[in-house]
C-alpha positions in Angstrom: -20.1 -104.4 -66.7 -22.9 -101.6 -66.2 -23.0 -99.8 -63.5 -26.3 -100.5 -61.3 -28.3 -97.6 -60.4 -27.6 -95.5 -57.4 -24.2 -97.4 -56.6 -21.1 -96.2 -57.6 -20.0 -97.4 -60.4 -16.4 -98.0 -59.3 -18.1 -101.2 -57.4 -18.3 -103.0 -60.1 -14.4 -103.3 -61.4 -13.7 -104.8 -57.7 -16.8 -106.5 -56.5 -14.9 -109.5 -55.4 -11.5 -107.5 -54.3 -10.2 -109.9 -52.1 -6.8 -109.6 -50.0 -3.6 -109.8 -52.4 0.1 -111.5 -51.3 -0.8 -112.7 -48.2 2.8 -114.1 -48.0 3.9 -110.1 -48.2 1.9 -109.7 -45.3 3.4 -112.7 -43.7 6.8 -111.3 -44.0 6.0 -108.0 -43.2 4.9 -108.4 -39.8 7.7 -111.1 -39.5 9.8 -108.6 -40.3 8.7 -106.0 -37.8 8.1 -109.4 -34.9 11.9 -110.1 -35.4 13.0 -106.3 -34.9 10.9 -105.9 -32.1 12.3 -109.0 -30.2 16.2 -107.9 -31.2 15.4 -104.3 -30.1 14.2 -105.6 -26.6 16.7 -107.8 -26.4 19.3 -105.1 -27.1 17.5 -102.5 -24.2 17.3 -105.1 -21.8 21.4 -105.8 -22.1 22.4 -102.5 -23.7 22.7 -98.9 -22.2 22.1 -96.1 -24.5 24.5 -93.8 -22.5 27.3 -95.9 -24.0 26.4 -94.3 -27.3 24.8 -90.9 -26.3 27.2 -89.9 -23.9 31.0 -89.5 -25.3 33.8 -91.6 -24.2 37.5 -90.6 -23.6 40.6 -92.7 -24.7 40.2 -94.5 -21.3 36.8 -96.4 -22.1 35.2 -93.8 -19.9 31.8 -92.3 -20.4 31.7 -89.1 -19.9 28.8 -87.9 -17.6 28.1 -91.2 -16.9 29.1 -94.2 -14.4 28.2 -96.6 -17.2 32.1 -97.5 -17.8 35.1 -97.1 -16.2 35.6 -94.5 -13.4 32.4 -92.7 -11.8 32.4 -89.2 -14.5 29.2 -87.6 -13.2 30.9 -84.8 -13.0 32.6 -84.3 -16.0 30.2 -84.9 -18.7 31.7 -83.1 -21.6 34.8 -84.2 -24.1 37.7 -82.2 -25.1 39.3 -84.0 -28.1 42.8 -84.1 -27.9 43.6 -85.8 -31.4 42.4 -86.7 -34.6 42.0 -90.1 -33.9 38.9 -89.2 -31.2 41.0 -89.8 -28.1 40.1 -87.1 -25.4 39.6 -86.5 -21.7 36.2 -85.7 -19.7 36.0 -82.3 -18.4 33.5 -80.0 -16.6 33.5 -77.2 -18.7 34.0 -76.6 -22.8 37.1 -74.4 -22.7 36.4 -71.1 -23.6 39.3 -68.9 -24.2 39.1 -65.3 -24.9 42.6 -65.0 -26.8 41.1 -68.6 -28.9 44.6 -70.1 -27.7 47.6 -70.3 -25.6 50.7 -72.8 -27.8 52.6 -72.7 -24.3 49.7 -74.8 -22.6 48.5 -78.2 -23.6 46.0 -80.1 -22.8 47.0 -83.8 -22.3 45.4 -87.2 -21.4 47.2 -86.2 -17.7 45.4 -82.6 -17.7 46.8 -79.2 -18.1 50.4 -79.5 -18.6 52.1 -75.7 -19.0 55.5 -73.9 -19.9 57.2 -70.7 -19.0 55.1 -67.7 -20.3 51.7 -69.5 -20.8 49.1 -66.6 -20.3 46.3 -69.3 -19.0 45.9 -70.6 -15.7 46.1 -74.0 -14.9 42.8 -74.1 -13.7 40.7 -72.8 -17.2 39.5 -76.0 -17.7 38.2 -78.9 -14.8 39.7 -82.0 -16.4 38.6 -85.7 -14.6 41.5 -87.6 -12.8 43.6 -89.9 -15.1 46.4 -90.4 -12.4 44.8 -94.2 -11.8 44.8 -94.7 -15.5 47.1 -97.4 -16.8 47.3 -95.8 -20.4 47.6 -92.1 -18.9 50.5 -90.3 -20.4 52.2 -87.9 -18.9 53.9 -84.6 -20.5 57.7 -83.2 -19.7 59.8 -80.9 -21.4 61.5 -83.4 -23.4 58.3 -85.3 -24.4 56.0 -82.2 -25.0 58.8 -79.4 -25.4 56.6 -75.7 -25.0 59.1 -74.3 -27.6 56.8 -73.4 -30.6 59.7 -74.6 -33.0 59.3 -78.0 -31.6 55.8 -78.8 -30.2 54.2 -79.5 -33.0 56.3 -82.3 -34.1 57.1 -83.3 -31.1 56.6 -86.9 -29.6 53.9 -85.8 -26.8 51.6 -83.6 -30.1 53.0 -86.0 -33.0 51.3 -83.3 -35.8 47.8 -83.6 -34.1 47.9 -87.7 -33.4 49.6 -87.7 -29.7 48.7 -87.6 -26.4 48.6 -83.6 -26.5 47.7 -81.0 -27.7 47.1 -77.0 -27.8 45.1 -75.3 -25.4 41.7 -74.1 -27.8 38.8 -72.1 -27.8 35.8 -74.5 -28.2 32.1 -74.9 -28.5 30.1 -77.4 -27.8 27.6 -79.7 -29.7 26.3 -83.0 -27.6 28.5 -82.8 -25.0 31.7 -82.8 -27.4 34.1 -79.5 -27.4 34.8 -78.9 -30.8 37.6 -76.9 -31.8 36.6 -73.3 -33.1 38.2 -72.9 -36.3 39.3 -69.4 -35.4 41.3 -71.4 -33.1 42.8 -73.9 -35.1 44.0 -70.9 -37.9 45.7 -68.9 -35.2 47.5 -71.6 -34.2 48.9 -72.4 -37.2 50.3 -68.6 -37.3 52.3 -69.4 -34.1 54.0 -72.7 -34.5 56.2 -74.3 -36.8 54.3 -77.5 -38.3 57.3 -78.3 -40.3 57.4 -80.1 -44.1 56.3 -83.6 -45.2 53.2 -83.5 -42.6 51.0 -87.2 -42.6 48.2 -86.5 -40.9 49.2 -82.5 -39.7 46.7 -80.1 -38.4 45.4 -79.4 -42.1 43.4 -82.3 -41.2 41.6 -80.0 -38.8 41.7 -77.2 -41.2 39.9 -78.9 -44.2 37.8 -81.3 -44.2 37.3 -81.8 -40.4 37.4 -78.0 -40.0 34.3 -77.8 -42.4 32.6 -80.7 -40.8 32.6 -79.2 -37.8 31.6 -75.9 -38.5 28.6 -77.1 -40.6 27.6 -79.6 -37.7 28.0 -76.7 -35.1 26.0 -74.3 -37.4 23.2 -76.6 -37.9 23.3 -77.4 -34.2 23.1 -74.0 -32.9 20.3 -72.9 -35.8 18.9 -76.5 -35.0 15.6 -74.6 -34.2 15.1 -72.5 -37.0 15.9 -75.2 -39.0 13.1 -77.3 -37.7 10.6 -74.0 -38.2 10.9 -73.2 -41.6 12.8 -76.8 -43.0 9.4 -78.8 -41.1 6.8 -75.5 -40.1 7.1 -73.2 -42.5 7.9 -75.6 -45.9 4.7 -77.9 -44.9 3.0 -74.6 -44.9 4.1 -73.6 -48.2 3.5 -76.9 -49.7 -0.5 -76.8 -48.8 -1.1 -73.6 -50.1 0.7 -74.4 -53.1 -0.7 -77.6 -53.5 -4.3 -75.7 -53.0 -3.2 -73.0 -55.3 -2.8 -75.8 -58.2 -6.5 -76.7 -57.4 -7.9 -73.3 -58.7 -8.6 -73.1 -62.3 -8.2 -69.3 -61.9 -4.4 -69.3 -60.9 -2.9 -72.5 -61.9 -1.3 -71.8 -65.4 -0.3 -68.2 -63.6 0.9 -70.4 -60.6 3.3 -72.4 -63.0 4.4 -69.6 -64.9 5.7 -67.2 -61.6 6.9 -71.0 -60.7 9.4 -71.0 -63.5 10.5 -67.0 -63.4 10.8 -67.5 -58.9 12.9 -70.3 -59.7 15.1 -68.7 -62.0 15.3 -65.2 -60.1 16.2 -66.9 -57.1 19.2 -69.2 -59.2 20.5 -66.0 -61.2 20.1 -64.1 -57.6 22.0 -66.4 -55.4 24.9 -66.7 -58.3 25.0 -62.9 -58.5 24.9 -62.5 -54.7 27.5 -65.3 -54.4 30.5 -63.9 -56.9 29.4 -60.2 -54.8 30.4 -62.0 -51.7 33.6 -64.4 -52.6 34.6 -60.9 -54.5 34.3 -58.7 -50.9 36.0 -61.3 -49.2 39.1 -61.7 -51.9 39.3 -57.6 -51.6 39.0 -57.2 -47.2 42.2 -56.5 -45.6 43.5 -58.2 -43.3 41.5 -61.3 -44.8 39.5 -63.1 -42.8 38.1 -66.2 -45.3 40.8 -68.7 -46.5 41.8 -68.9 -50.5 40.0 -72.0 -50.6 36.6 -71.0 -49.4 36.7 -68.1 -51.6 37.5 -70.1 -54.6 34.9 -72.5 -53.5 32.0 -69.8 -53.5 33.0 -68.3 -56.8 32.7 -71.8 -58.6 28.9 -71.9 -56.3 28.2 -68.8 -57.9 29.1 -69.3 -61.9 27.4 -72.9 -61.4 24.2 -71.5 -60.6 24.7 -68.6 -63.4 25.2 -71.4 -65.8 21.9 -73.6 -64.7 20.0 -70.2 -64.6 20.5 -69.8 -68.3 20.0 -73.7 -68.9 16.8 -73.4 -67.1 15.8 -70.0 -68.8 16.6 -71.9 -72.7 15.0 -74.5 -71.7 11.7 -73.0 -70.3 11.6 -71.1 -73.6 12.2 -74.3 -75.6 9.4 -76.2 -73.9 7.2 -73.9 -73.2 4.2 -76.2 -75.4 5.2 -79.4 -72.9 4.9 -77.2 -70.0 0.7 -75.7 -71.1 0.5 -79.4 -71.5 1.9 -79.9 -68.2 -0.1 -77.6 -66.5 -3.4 -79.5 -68.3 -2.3 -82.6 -66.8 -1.9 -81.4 -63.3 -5.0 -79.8 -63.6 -6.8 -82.9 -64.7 -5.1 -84.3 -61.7 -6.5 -81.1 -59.2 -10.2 -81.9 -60.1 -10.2 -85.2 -58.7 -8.3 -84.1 -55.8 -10.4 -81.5 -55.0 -13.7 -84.3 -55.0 -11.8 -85.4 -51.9 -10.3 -82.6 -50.3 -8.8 -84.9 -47.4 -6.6 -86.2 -49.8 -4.0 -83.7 -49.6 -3.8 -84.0 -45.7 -2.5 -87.4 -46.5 1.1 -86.9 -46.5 0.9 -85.3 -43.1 -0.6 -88.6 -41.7 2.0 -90.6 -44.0 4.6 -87.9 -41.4 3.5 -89.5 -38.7 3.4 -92.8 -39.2 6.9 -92.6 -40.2 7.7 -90.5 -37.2 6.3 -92.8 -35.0 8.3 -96.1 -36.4 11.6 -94.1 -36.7 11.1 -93.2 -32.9 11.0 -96.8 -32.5 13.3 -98.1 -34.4 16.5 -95.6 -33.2 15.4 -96.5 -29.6 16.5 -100.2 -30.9 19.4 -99.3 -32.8 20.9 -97.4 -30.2 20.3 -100.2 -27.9 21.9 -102.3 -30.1 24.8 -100.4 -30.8 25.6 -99.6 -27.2 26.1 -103.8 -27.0 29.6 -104.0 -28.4 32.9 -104.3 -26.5 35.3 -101.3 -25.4 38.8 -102.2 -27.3 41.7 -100.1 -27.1 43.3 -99.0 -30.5 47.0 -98.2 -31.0 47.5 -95.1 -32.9 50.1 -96.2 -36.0 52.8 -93.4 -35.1 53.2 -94.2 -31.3 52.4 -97.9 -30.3 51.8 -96.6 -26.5 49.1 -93.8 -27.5 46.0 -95.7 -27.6 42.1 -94.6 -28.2 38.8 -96.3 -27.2 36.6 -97.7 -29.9 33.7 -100.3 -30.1 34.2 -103.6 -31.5 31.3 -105.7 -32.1 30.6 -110.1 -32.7 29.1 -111.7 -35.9 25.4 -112.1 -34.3 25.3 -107.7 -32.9 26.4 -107.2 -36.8 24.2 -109.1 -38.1 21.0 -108.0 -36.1 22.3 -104.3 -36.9 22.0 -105.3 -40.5 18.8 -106.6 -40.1 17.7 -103.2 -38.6 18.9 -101.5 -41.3 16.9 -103.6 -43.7 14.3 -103.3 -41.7 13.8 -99.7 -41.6 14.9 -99.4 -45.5 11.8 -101.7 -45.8 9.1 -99.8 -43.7 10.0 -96.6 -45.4 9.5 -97.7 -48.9 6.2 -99.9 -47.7 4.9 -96.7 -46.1 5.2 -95.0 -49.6 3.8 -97.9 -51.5 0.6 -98.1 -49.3 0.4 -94.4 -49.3 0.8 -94.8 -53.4 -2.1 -97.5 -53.3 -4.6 -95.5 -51.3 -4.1 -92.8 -53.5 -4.7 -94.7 -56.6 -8.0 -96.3 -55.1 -9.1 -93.2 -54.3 -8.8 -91.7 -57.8 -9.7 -94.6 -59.5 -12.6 -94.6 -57.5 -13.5 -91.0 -58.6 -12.9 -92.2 -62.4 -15.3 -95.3 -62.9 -18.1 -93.5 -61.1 -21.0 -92.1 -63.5 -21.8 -89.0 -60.7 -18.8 -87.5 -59.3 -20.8 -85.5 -57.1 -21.2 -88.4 -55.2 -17.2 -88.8 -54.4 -16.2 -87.1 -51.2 -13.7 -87.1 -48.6 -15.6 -90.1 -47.5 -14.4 -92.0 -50.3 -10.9 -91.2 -49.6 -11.1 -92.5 -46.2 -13.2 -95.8 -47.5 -9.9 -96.3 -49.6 -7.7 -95.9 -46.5 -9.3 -99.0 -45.1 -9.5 -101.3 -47.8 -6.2 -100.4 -49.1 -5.0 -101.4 -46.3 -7.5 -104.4 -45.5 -7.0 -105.3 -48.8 -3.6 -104.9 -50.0 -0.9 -104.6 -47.5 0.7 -107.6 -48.9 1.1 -105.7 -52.5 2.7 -102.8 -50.6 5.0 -105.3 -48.8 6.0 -106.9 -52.1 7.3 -103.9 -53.9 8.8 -102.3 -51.0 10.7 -105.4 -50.5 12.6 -105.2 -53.4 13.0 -101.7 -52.8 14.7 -102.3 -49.6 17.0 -105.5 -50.9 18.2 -103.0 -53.5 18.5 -100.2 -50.7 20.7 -103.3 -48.5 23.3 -104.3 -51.5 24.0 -100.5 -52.1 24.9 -99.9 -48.7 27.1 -103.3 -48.7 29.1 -102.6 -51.9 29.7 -99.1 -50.1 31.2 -101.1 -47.9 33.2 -102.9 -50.2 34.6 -100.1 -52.1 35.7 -98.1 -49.0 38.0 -101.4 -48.3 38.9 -101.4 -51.9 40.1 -97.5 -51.4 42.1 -98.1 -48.4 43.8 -100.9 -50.1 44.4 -98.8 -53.5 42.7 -101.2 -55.7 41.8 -99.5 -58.8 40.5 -102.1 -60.9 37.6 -103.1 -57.9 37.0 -99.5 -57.3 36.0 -99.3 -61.2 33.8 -102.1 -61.3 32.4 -101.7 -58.0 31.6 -98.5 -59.3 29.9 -99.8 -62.5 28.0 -102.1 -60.0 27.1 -99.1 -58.0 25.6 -97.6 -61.2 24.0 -100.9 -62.1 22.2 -100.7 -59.0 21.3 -97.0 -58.9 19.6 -97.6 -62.5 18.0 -101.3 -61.1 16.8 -99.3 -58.5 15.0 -96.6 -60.8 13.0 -99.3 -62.6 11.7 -101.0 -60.1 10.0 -97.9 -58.4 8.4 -96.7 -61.2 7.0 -100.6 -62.5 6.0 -100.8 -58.8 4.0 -97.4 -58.9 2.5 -98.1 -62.0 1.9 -101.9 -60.5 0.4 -100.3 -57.3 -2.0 -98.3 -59.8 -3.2 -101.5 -61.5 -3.6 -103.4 -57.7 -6.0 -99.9 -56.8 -7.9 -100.4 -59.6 -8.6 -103.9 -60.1 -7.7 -105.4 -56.9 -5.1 -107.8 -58.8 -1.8 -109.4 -56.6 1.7 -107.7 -57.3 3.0 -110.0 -60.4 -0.5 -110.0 -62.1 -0.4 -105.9 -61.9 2.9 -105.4 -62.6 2.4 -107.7 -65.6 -1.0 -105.5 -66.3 0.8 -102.2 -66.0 4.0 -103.2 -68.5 1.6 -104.2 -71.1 -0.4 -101.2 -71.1 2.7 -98.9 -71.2 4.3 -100.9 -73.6 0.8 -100.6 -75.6 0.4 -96.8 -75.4 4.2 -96.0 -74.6 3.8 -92.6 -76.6 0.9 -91.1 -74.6 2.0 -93.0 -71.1 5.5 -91.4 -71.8 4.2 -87.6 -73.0 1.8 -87.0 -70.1 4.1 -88.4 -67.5 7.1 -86.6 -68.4 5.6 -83.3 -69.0 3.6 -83.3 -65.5 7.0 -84.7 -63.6 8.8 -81.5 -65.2 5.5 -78.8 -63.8 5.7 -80.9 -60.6 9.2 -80.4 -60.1 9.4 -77.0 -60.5 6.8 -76.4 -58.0 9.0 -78.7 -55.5 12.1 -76.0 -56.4 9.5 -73.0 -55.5 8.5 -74.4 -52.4 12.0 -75.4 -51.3 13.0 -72.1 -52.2 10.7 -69.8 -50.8 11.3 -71.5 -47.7 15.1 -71.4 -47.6 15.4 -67.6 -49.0 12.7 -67.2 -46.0 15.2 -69.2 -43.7 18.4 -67.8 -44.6 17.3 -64.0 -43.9 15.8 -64.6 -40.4 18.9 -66.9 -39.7 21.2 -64.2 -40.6 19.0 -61.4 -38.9 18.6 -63.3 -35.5 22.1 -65.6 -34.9 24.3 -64.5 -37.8 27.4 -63.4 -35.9 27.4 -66.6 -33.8 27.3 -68.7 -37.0 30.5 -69.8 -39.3 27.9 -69.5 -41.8 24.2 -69.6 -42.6 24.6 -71.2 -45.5 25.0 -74.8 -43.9 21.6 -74.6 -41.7 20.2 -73.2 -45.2 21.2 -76.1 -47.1 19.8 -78.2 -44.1 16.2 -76.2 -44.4 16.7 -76.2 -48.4 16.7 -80.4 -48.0 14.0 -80.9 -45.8 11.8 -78.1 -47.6 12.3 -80.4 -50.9 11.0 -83.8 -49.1 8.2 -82.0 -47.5 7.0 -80.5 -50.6 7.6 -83.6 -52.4 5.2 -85.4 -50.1 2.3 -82.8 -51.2 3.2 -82.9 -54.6 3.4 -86.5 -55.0 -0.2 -86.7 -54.9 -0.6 -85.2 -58.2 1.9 -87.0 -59.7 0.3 -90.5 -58.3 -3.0 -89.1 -59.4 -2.1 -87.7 -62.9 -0.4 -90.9 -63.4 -4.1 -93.2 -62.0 -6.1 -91.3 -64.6 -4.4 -92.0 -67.4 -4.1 -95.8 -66.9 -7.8 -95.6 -65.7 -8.7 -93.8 -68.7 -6.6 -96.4 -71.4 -8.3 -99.7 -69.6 -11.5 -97.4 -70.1 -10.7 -97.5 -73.6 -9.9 -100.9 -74.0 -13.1 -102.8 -71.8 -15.8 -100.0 -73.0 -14.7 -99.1 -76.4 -18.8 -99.2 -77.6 -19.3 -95.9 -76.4 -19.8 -97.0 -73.0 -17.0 -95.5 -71.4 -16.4 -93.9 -67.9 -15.4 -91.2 -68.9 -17.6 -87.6 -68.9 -17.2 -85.9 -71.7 -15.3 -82.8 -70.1 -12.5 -85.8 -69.4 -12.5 -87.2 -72.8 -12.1 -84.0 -74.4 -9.0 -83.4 -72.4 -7.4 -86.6 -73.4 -8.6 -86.0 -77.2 -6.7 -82.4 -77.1 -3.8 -84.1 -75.5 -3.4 -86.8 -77.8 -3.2 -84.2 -80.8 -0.7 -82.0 -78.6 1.3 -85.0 -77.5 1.8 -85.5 -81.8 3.2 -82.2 -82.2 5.9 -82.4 -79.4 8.6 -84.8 -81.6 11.1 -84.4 -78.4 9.0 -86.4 -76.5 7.4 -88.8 -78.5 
């Protein structure tokens, strides 16, 4: 296998590549046929306003003549119980004094006492007088007495027909109760003892649902600036920062101290602020919330110090960490379009998601208005969807099917990466590789091997499916008390999660093999068990060490961008926020997947070398090897590095 003169040499591995699982690519594009013809099925007999637009416990959309009465007019919801029953109106309430207890709101319209301080006009409710499930409020159903409304029949503890008149603000069309609201009423009524479902419901969990929802909503575009702009900014510069020689190891290093400074930081800042609030008179944040952000804060003490032990402990992994990577940056930076790569992987996934929620909206808008008795007053009902066998099933398959375009967008991206590098390795001149090569790798990766990328994101997604169904299972399991299926649906939850683990990283390592030598998805996978199971030692030293540099620039990234976030989000909208926090969490998460996605392509590449550089070992061990000398020295020095580091080995 010599290279021939003035080709590259990489040629020669694959001179007869040939497409691989051409059944993958079969069921592939089956796949997506078969999602297409549901989703135009579902628009040409669905109606996305059924889903979009809210619904009131009539079966009315709001905003909408799609059901019911004509509600142009009235497009928003005010939700009069926990259950999700409410009534259309004009206008979100918006009450200056956040409530009046001697007005209600009820699925008739305003219904008021003696002494209510609002008018009976401060909200434009819809007409429910035609309804034949409209219930209407007196003084012995919804007494105004603020002894007795609470438990009354007409409010039944937040599950009735009624309820308080509330500030609110509003997020798609729905009036959501401001929590300011909801504590000032409980100062004012008597909720009584041995509450079901009471308006704690409201308080706690709902109450924080709500606010982070609202929050995110209103900072919705900051979020998308820094958690989309800003953190795919940060992740090309650092990604080019890691391809200088110069400023790498330094790169790393300030990597490791950012990360801690900003964990010790926020656990400082954190017990400062749950302290102020547990010291303000009158308070204004609840026990619970304080409590809450004082166990934040001493978490992130406690992983600070872990971290800082830890980075002290292995600090001779992490120089061989940062010789990996930078391995890894020398043959990205042959190709330099590389690294736009994740931005076009963006796209593509963009453009299918658009897609795919125009279906499942569609689809979901198909299923049939049923009225649902509340359990404490058979005559209070709510609206709900019910769907048939065949819209459940189709809406499975659409989950499936976007679990399975994901993960085969990944693979191919994995596989075009791995040719690329490959390519790079078993080539005598590297100054011949070029962005061109990258892009030659883009086609025949694709040409090539699109039924490899099917295979292992198939079993990606099947995994992805029976998760989601034994979710499904254990919530019925929790409703019905079960404990033994809760504990072994549990286990097979875990089972699962750890299933799921090993067949990602034997498909990437598979994928690497395919890239190389063109092989189908069992022969590689095959391939790339033996050879870690040959050279487990080095496979597993390199790969763990570069995962653990990788990661830490992921943590930089995510939080450079969400320190960034936080301080213009509390500069520019902090008084009209519960908290920044939320949106910050929201920016923290999307920072992490977007510098993931730059990342990655070290780790794929770090990862390509080193199987390229064992089968160089094992096909040209008479000194005809691949590899330039610079390249074996590095995997020499690693070798005797890799022997001193007993916690890895």
């Amino acid at each position: 296998m010599q290279p021939s003169d003035g080709i590259p040499d990489s040629k020669n591995l694959t001179a007869k590549r040939r497409s691989t699982d051409i059944l993958g690519t079969a069921l592939l594009f089956g796949m997506w046929i078969s999602m297409t013809i549901i989703g135009i099925y579902a628009s040409m007999h669905g109606d996305y306003r059924m889903v979009v637009f809210p619904m009131d416990y009539d079966g009315n959309v709001c905003g909408s003549t799609g059901s019911g009465q004509n509600m142009t007019l009235f497009p928003k919801l005010v939700y009069i119980n926990s259950y999700g029953g409410g009534v259309c109106v004009k206008e979100c309430p918006n009450i200056k004094n956040l409530t009046d207890i001697r007005t209600l709101l009820t699925y008739n319209g305003v219904y008021q006492g003696e002494n209510a301080t609002l008018s009976a006009d401060y909200v434009e409710v819809a007409n429910y007088s035609y309804s034949a499930n409209v219930k209407i409020c007196d003084e012995t159903k919804c007494p105004i007495d603020p002894e007795l409304s609470y438990r009354s029949n007409g409010l039944r503890e937040g599950n009735g027909y009624a309820y308080y008149a509330v500030d609110t603000f509003e997020v798609h069309d729905r009036c959501l109760s401001n929590p300011n609201a909801i504590e000032k009423v409980k100062t004012q009524v008597r909720m009584g003892e041995g509450s079901i479902l009471n308006i704690e419901l409201l308080d706690n969990a709902t109450e924080f649902y709500k606010n982070l929802y609202g929050d995110i909503f209103s900072a919705r575009n900051y979020i998308f600036l820094f958690g989309f702009g800003a953190s795919m900014v940060f992740g090309f510069l650092y990604a080019q920062l890691l391809r200088m020689p110069c400023v790498r190891k330094s790169i790393v290093w300030m990597s490791i101290f950012f990360t801690l400074a900003i964990t010790f930081g926020a656990g400082v800042y954190s017990l400062h602020i749950a302290r102020e609030w547990a010291e303000r008179e009158p308070r204004d944040h609840k026990n619970s919330t304080i409590l809450v952000t004082r166990i934040m804060a001493y978490t992130l003490i406690v992983i600070g110090c872990l971290v800082f032990f830890l980075a002290i402990y292995l600090r001779k992994e992490m120089q061989l960490a940062i010789a990996c990577v930078g391995e890894a940056a020398r043959a990205i930076g042959a190709m330099s379009g590389i690294i736009f790569f994740p931005i076009l992987q963006c796209a593509a996934l963009l453009l299918f998601t658009s897609f795919w929620m125009y279906y499942a909206v569609h689809l979901a808008s198909m299923g049939e208005i049923t009225t649902k008795e509340l359990p404490f007053d058979s005559v209070v009902t709510v609206r709900h969807y019910s769907y048939d066998s065949l819209i459940e099933k189709s809406g499975w398959f659409l989950l499936f099917s976007f679990f399975w375009t994901v993960a085969y967008i990944a693979a191919l991206g994995e596989i075009i990466i791995a040719m690329s590098i490959s390519k790079w390795y078993f080539t005598r001149h590297k100054s011949r590789i070029g962005s061109s090569t990258f892009f030659a790798s883009i086609c025949a990766a694709t040409y090539h091997h699109t039924g490899t990328a099917a295979i292992g994101s198939f079993l990606v997604a099947i995994v992805k499916i029976l998760q989601l169904i034994l979710a499904k299972i254990q919530r019925t399991a929790n409703r019905m008390d079960n404990k033994v299926g809760q504990a072994l649906l549990t286990c097979c939850q875990c089972w699962l999660w750890v299933y799921e683990k090993f067949i990602i990283f034997m498909n990437k390592n598979a994928y690497i093999q395919t890239a190389i030598f063109g092989t189908a998805f069992c022969a590689s996978a095959k391939q790339a068990f033996g050879l870690i199971m040959r050279n487990a030692s080095r496979v597993g030293s390199i790969s763990y060490v570069s995962t653990v540099v990788l990661f830490v620039g992921k943590l930089s990234i995510s939080f450079t961008t969400a320190g960034a976030a936080y301080v213009i989000i509390d500069l520019r909208m902090g008084s009209e926020l519960y908290s920044p926090g939320g949106p910050t969490a929201m920016v923290f998460i999307l920072a992490y997947a977007i510098g993931s996605m730059f990342l990655d392509v070290f780790d794929t590449s770090t990862s390509t070398i080193l199987q390229c550089f064992i089968a160089d070992e094992e096909m040209f061990h008479d000194g005809h090897c691949y590899a330039d000398k610079q390249l074996q020295k590095w995997f020499d020095d690693q070798g005797r590095a890799t022997d001193e580091l007993p916690l890895i080995t």
